[in-house]
C-alpha positions in Angstrom: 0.0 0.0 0.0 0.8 3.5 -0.8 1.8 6.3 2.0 -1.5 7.7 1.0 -3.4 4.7 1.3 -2.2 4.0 4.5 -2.9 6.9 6.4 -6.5 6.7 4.4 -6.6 3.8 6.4 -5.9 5.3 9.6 -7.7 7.9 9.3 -11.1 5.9 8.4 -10.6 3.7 10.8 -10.0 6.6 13.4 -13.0 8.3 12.3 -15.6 5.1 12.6 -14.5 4.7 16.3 -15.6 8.2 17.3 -18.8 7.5 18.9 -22.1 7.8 16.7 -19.5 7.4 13.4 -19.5 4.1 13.2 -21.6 2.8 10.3 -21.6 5.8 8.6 -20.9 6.4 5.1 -17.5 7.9 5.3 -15.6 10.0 2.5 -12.2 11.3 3.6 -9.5 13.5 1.6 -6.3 15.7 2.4 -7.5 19.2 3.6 -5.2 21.5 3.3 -2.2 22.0 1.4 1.2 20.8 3.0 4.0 23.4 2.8 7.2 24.3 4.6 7.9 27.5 3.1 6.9 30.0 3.2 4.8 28.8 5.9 5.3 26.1 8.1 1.8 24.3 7.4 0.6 20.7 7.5 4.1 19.6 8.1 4.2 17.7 11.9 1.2 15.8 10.5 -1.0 15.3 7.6 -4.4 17.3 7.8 -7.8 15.4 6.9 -11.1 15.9 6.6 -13.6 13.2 6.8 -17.3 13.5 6.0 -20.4 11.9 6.1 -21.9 12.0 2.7 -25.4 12.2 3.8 -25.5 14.8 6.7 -22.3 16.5 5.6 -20.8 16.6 9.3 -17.3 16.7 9.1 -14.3 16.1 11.1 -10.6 17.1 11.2 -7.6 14.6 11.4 -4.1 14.8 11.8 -1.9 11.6 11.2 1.2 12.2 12.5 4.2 12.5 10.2 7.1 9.2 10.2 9.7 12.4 11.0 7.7 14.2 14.2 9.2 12.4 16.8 12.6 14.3 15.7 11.2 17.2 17.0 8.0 16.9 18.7 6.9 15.1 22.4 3.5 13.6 20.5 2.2 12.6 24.0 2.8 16.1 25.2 1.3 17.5 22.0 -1.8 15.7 22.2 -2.1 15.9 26.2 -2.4 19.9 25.4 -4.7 19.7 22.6 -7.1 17.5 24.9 -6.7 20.2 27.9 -7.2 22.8 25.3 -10.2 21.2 24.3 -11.6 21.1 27.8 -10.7 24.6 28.2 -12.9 25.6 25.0 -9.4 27.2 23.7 -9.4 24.5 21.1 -11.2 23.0 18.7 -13.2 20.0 20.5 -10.5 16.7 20.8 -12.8 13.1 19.8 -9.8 11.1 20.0 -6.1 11.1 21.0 -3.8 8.2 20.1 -0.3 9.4 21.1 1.1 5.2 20.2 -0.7 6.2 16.4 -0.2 9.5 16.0 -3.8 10.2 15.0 -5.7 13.1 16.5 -9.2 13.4 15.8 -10.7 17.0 16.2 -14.1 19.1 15.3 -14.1 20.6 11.8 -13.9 24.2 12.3 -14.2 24.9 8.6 -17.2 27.0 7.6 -17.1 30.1 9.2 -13.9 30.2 10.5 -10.7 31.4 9.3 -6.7 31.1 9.5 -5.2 33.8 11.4 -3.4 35.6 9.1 -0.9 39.1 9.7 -3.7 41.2 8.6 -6.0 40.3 11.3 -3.3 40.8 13.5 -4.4 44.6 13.1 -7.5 43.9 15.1 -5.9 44.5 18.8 -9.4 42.8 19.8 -8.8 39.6 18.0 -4.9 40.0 19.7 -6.5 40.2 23.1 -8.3 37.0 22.5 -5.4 34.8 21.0 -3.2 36.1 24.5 -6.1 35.3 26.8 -6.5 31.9 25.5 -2.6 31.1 25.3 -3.0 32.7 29.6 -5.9 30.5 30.6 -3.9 27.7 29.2 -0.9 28.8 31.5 -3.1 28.8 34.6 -3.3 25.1 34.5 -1.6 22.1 35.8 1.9 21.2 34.5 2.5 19.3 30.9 3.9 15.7 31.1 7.4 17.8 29.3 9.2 20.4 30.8 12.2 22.3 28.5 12.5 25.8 27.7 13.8 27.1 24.0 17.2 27.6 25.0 17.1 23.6 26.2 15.7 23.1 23.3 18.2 25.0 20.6 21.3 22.9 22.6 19.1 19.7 22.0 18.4 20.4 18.0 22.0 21.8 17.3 23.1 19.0 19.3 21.0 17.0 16.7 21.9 18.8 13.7 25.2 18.8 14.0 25.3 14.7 14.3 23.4 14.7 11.4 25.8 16.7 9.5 22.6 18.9 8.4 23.9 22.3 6.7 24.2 25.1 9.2 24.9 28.6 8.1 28.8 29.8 8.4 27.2 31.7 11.6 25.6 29.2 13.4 28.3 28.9 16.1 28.1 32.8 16.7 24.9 32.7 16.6 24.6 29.9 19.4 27.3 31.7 21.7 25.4 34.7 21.6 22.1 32.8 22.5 24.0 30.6 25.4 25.1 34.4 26.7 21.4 35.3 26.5 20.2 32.4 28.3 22.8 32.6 31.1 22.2 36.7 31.6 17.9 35.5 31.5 18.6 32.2 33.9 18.0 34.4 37.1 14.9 36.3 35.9 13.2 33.4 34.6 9.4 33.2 35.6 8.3 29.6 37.0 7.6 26.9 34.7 3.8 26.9 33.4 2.1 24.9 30.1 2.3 27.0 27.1 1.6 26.7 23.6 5.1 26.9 22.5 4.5 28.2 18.5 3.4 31.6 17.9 2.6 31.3 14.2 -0.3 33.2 13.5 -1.9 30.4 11.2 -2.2 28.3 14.6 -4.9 30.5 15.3 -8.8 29.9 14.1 -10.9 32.7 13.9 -15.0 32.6 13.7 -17.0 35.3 12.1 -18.4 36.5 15.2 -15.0 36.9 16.5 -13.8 33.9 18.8 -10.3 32.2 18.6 -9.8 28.8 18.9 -5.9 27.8 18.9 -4.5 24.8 17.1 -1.3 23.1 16.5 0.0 22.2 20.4 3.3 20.4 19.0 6.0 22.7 20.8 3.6 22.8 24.0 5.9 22.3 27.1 6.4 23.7 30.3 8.1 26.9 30.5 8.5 30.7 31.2 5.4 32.3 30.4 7.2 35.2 28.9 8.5 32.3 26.2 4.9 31.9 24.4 4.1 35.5 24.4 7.6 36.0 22.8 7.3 33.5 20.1 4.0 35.1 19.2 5.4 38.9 19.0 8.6 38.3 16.8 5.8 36.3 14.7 2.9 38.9 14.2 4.6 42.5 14.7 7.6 43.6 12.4 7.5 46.8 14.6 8.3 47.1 18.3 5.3 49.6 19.2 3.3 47.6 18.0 4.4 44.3 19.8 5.1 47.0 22.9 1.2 47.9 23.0 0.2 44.0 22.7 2.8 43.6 25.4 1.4 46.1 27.9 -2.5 45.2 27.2 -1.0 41.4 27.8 0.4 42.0 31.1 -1.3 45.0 32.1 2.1 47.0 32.9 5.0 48.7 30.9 7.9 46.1 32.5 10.8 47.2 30.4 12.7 43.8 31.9 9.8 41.5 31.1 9.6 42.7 27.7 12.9 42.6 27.1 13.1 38.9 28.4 10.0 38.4 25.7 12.1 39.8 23.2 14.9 37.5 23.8 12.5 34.4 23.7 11.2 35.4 20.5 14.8 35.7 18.6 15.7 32.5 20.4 12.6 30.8 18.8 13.8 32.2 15.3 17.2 30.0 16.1 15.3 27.0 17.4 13.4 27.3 13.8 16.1 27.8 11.7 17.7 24.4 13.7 14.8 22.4 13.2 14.2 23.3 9.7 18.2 22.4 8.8 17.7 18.8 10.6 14.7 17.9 8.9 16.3 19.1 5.5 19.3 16.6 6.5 17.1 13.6 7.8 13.4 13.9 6.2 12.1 11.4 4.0 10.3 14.1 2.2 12.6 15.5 -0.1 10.0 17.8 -2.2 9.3 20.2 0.6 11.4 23.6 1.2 13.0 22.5 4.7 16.4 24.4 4.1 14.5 27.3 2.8 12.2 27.7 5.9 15.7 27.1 7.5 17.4 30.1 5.7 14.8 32.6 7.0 14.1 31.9 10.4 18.3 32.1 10.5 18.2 35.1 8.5 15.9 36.9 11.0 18.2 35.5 13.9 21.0 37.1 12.5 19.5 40.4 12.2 18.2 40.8 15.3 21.5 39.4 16.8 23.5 41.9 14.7 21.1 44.9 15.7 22.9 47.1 18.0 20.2 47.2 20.3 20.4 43.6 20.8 23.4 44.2 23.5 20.8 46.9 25.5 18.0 44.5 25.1 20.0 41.7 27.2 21.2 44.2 29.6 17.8 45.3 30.7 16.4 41.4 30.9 18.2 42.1 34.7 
């Protein structure tokens, strides 16, 4: 059988042993693209969509990918979609099978949307992604606990052995990060669950407004200040802009906590750039744009490492 037909399988099989499924008559097909680059989209796991051809209810799978486990805790990742889930942050979980890798969710298809930059204008829609992302935080600990600066050591480490291609920087690049992490060690908040990936397409907005959030593969436990970090260097090119989401966020003007954001968020563009380079060095799937994603998430690294205000932004994480 084919890769396809496979996970067809899986997903089919999945699907008929949610409750009141079972007996159905069952069409299922990819649902969304798979790309890398420009976007990281579809790639820790392929997206379904199965319907009933009579009613027209619908649900959404993901089938884990062969390479995930390279880079993703898939117990941890489905542990935090099913809390999301019960927190109503998250689309509704119908099954979980960490052993499989399937994860079987509600359809939030017709009328809802991706998040996309431009909706990252609305401060209202903003305020509704952060809340979510803070009532997850204000639960019990994840089965995982490792910060991103844990984690960069762990995928260079990885890289490296792989002999994936890093960019003639890389090692600067990581000594400046391992500086930034022992200047932050001290000022680090307590360890909470987060949702690990600020990308704004793991966001799912309805017409009337409400955000669901998807995608829980880099959830962990971790400073707080890391998921709101990962999520400003994602939606705002501009620091007033990330500064006013900032202050609604936390309700104050903390120069030192910002700053420590900051720092998170360039560190995620590293961790990125690592991941992308080891999956371009050990994935099976050889037609999507790894390296490429790779290349920019190091690119922005690098410039924010190189910006003179990089040295001031450290100095006030104190």
């Amino acid at each position: 059988m084919s890769k396809f037909e496979l996970e067809l399988a899986q997903v089919l099989a999945a699907v008929r042993a949610v409750p009141g499924w079972d007996g159905r008559a069952i069409v299922a097909e990819p649902a969304i693209p798979v790309l890398a680059s420009p976007s990281w989209r579809g790639v820790d796991g392929s997206p379904w969509r199965a319907s009933d051809k009579e009613s027209g209810e619908s649900l959404f799978i993901k089938v884990m990918d062969s390479d995930a486990p390279l880079y993703i805790d898939v117990a941890c990742a489905f542990e935090a979609a099913r809390r999301a889930s019960d927190l109503g942050i998250g689309p509704t979980v119908m099954s979980a099978n960490a052993t499989s890798g399937v994860l079987v969710m509600e359809d939030l298809n017709t009328g809802w949307r991706v998040g996309t930059l431009e909706r990252m204008l609305d401060p209202a829609l903003v305020d509704a992604a952060l809340a979510a992302r803070k009532t997850f935080q204000n639960g019990p600990p994840l089965s995982t606990t490792r910060g991103v600066f844990e984690e960069i050591e762990h995928f260079h480490a990885a890289a490296v052995a792989a002999a994936a291609e890093l960019p003639p920087d890389a090692d600067w690049l990581l000594a400046e990060l391992r500086f930034a992490a022992g200047a932050m060690r001290e000022s680090a908040g307590p360890p909470v669950p987060i949702h690990g990936d600020g990308n704004v397409s793991n966001m799912l907005i309805s017409d009337s407004g409400e955000v669901r959030l998807v995608d829980w593969d880099r959830a962990t436990n971790a400073d707080p200040l890391e998921d709101i970090g990962s999520f400003l260097v994602e939606a705002f090119d501009q620091e007033p802009e990330a500064w006013d989401t900032f202050a609604r966020y936390t309700g104050s003007r903390d120069e030192c906590a910002f700053s420590r954001a900051r720092i998170y968020g360039v560190a995620d563009d590293f961790r990125w750039g690592l991941i992308g380079a080891l999956l371009a060095a050990k994935s099976q799937r050889k037609t999507y744009e790894f390296y490429k994603f790779a290349s920019w998430r190091f690119l922005r690294c690098r410039m924010a490492v190189s910006e003179p205000r990089f040295g001031e932004t450290l100095r006030r994480v104190r």
